[in-house]
C-alpha positions as a Markdown table, in Angstrom:
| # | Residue | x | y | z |
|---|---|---|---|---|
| 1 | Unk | -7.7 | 52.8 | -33.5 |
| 2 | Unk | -8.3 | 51.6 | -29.8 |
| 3 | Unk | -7.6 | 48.8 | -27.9 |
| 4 | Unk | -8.7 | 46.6 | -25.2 |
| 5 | Unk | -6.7 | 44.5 | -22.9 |
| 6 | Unk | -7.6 | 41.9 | -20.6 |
| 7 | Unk | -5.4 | 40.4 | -18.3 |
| 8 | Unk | -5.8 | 36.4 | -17.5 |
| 9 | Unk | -2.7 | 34.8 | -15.1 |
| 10 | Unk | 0.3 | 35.1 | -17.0 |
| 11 | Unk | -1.9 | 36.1 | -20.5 |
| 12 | Unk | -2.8 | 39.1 | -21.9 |
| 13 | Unk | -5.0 | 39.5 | -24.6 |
| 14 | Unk | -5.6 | 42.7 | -26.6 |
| 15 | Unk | -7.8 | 43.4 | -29.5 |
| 16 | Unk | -7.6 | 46.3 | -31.5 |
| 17 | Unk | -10.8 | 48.3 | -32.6 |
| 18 | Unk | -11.4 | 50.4 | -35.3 |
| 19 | Unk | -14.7 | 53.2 | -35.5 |
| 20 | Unk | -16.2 | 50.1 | -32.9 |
| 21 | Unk | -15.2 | 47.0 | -34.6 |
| 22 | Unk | -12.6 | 44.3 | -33.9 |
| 23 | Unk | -9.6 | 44.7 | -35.8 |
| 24 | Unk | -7.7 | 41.8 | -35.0 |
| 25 | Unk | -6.4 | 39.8 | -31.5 |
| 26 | Unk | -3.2 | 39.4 | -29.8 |
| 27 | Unk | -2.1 | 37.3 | -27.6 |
| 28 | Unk | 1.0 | 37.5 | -25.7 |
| 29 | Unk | 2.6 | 36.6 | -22.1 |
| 30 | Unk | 2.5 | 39.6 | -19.5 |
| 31 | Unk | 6.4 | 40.3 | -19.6 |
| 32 | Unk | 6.2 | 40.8 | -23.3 |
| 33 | Unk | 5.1 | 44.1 | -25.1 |
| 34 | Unk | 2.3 | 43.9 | -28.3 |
| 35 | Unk | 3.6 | 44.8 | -31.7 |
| 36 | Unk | 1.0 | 45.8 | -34.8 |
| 37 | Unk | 2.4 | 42.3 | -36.1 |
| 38 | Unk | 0.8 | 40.2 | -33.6 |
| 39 | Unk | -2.3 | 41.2 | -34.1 |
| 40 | Unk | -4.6 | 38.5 | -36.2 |
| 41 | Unk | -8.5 | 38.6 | -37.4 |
| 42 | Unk | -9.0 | 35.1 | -36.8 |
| 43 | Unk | -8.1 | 35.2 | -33.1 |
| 44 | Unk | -10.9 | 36.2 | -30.6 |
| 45 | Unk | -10.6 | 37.9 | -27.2 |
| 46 | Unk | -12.5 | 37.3 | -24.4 |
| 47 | Unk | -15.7 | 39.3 | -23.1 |
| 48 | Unk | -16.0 | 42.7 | -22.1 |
| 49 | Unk | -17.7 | 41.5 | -19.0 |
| 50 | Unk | -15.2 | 38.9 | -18.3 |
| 51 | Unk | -13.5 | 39.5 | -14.8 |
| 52 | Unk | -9.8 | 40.1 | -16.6 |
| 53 | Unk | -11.3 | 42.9 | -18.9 |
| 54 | Unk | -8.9 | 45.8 | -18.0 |
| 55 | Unk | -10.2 | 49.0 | -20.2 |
| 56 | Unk | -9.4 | 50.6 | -23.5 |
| 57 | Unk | -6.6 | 52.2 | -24.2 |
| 58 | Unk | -5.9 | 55.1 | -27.1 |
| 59 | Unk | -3.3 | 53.3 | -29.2 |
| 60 | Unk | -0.8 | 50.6 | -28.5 |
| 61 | Unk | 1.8 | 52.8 | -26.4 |
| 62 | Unk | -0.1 | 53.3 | -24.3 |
| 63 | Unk | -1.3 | 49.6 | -24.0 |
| 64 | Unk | 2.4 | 48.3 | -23.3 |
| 65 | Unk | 3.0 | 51.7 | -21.3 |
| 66 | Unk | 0.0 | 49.9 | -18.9 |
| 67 | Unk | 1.7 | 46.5 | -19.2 |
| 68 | Unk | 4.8 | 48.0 | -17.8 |
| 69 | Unk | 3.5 | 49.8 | -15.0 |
| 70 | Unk | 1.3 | 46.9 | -14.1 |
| 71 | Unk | 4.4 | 44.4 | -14.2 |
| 72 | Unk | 6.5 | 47.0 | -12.4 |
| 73 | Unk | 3.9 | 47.3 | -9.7 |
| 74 | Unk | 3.8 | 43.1 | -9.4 |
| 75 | Unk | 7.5 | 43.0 | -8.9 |
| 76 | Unk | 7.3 | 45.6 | -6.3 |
| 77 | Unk | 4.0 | 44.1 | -4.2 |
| 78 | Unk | 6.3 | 40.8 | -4.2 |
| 79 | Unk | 8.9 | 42.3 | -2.0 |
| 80 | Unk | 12.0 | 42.6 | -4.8 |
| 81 | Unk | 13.9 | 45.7 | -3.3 |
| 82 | Unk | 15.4 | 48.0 | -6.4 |
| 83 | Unk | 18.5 | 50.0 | -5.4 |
| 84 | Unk | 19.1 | 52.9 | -7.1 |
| 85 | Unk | 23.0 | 52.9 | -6.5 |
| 86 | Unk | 23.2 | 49.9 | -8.7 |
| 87 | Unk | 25.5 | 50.1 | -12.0 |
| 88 | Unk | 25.4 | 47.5 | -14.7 |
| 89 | Unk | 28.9 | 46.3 | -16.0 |
């Protein structure tokens, strides 16, 4: 099973593919992560050529694994500084 992922604002829409065919669409909001259960048939996802269309991915790890780099990489370009000294409590 693949999956696409498109990325619109503070959206992001995946649908899951199976031998070429839509297996269901999720929709979440960036910060989350998709689980299988979010995933519906009735839900449709946005073009292929539609400007947020960010690729196909393997399997869902590695969807939220891109999810997580790409929200690591936002916080970063908006000037949040990380220390790696810091404990939590």
């Amino acid at each position: 099973m693949g999956f696409s992922l498109w990325i619109a604002g503070e959206v992001a829409f995946a649908q899951g593919t199976y031998e070429s065919r839509p297996a269901g669409t999720a929709v979440i909001a960036v910060t989350d992560l998709f689980k299988r259960r979010d995933f519906r048939p009735v839900n449709r996802a946005p073009s292929v050529f539609d400007p947020s269309y960010v690729g196909l991915f393997a399997s869902l790890g590695d969807l939220n694994a891109a999810l997580s780099t790409r929200r690591r990489a936002v916080r970063g370009a908006r000037g949040t500084v990380f220390s790696a000294s810091r404990r939590r409590r």
